[in-house]
C-alpha positions in Angstrom: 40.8 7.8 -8.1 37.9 8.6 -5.9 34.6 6.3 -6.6 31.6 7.6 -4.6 29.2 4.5 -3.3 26.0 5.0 -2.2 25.2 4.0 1.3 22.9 1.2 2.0 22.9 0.8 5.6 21.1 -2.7 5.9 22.4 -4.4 2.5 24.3 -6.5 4.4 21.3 -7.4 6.6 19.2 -8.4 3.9 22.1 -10.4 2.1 22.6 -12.4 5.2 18.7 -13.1 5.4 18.7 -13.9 1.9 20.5 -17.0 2.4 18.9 -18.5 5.1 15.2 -18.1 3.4 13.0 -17.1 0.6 10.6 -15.0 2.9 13.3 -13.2 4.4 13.5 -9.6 2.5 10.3 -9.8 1.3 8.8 -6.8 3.3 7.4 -4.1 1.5 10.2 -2.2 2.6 12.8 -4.3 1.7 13.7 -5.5 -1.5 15.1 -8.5 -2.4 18.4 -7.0 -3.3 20.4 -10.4 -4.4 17.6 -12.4 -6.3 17.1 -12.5 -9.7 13.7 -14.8 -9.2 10.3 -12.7 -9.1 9.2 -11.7 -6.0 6.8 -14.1 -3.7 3.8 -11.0 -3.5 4.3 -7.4 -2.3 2.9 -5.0 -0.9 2.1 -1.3 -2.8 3.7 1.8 -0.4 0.3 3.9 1.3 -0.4 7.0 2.5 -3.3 7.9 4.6 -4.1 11.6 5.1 -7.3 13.4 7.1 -9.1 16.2 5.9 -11.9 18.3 7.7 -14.7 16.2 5.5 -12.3 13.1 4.2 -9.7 10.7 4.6 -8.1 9.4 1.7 -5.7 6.2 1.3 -3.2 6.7 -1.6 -1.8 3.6 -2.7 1.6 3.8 -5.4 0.4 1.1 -8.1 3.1 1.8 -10.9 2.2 -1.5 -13.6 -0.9 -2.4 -12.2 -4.0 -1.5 -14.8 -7.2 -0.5 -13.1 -9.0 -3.4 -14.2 -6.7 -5.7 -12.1 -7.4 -3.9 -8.7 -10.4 -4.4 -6.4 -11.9 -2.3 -3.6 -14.1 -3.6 -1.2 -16.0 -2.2 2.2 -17.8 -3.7 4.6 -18.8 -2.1 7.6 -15.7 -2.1 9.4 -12.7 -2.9 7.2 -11.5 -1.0 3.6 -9.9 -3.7 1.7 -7.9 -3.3 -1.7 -6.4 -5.6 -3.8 -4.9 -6.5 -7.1 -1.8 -8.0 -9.1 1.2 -6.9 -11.1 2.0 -8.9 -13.6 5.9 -10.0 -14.6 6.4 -9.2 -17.8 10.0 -9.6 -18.9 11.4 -8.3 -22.3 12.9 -11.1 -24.0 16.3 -11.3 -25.1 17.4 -9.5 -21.7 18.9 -11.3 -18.4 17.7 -10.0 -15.2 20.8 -8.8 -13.3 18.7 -7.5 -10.4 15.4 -7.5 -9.1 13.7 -5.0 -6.8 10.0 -4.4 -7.9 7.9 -6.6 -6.5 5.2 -8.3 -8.6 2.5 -10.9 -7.9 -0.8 -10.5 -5.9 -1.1 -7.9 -3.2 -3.9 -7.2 -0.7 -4.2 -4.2 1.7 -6.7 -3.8 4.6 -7.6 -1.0 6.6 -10.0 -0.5 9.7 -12.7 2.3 8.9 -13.1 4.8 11.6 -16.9 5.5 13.0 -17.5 8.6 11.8 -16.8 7.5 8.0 -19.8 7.3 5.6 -19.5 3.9 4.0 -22.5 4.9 1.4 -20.2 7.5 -0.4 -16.9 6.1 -0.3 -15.4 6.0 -4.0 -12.3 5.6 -5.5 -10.1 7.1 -8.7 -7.4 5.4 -10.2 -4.6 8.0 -12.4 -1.0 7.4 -13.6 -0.8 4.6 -11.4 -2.3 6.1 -8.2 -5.1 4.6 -6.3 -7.0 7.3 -4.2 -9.5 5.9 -2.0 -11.8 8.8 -0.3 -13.9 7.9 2.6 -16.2 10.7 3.3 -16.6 11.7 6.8 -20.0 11.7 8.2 -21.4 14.9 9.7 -21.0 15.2 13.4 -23.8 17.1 15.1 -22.6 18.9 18.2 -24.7 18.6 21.1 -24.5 21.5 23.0 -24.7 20.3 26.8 -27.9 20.9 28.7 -27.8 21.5 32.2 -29.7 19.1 34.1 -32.2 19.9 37.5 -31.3 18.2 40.7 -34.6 17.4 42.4 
């Protein structure tokens, strides 16, 4: 009988970490592969792209209802934060545990040329999109200069 497995590289690397502490495999881009507790926190997967008049910062927020997730900016910082819930269905036994759940908080450094008066956000099918308008850039044209 052949039985395909799935590779998993570092299993073994986060089993071993598993015993020796509780914060070990808790990375956002490691799950805690042998625990059948809820998570400590986590951290939601982002993507930042750039556009010719926007960045945006696309955070994966599967579970989490807008009303639990915060954006804030100051003047040099775009922070975002929120919580998912556990929610277990009763009369079921957790077996394994991946998703992370808990409180999670996110910051990023805002560039210069972004135009913190218009940045807004949209939240859809469990996708944050944050869009941070870019300022416009005048282009000064260089001037030559008399030498007296």
């Amino acid at each position: 009988m052949n039985t395909a497995m799935r590779w998993e590289p570092f299993r073994n690397f986060d089993e071993f970490f598993n015993n020796f502490s509780p914060l070990f495999g808790r990375l956002p881009y490691t799950p805690a592969l042998a625990s059948n507790e809820p998570d400590l926190g986590w951290m939601p997967v982002t993507d930042i792209l750039e556009g010719d008049k926007e960045f945006i910062v696309k955070l994966d927020l599967p579970e989490v209802p807008r009303e639990a997730v915060e954006v804030l900016a100051d003047d040099d910082t775009l922070v975002i934060k929120g919580e998912r819930k556990l929610v277990r269905d009763k009369g079921f036994e957790v077996l394994r545990s991946e998703i992370g759940y808990g409180p999670f908080e996110r910051r990023f450094m805002l560039p210069d040329i972004v135009d913190r008066k218009l940045i807004r956000a949209d939240f859809r099918d469990g996708v944050l999109l944050v869009h941070l308008p870019k300022m416009e850039q005048k282009v000064v044209e260089p001037r030559k200069i008399a030498i007296s």
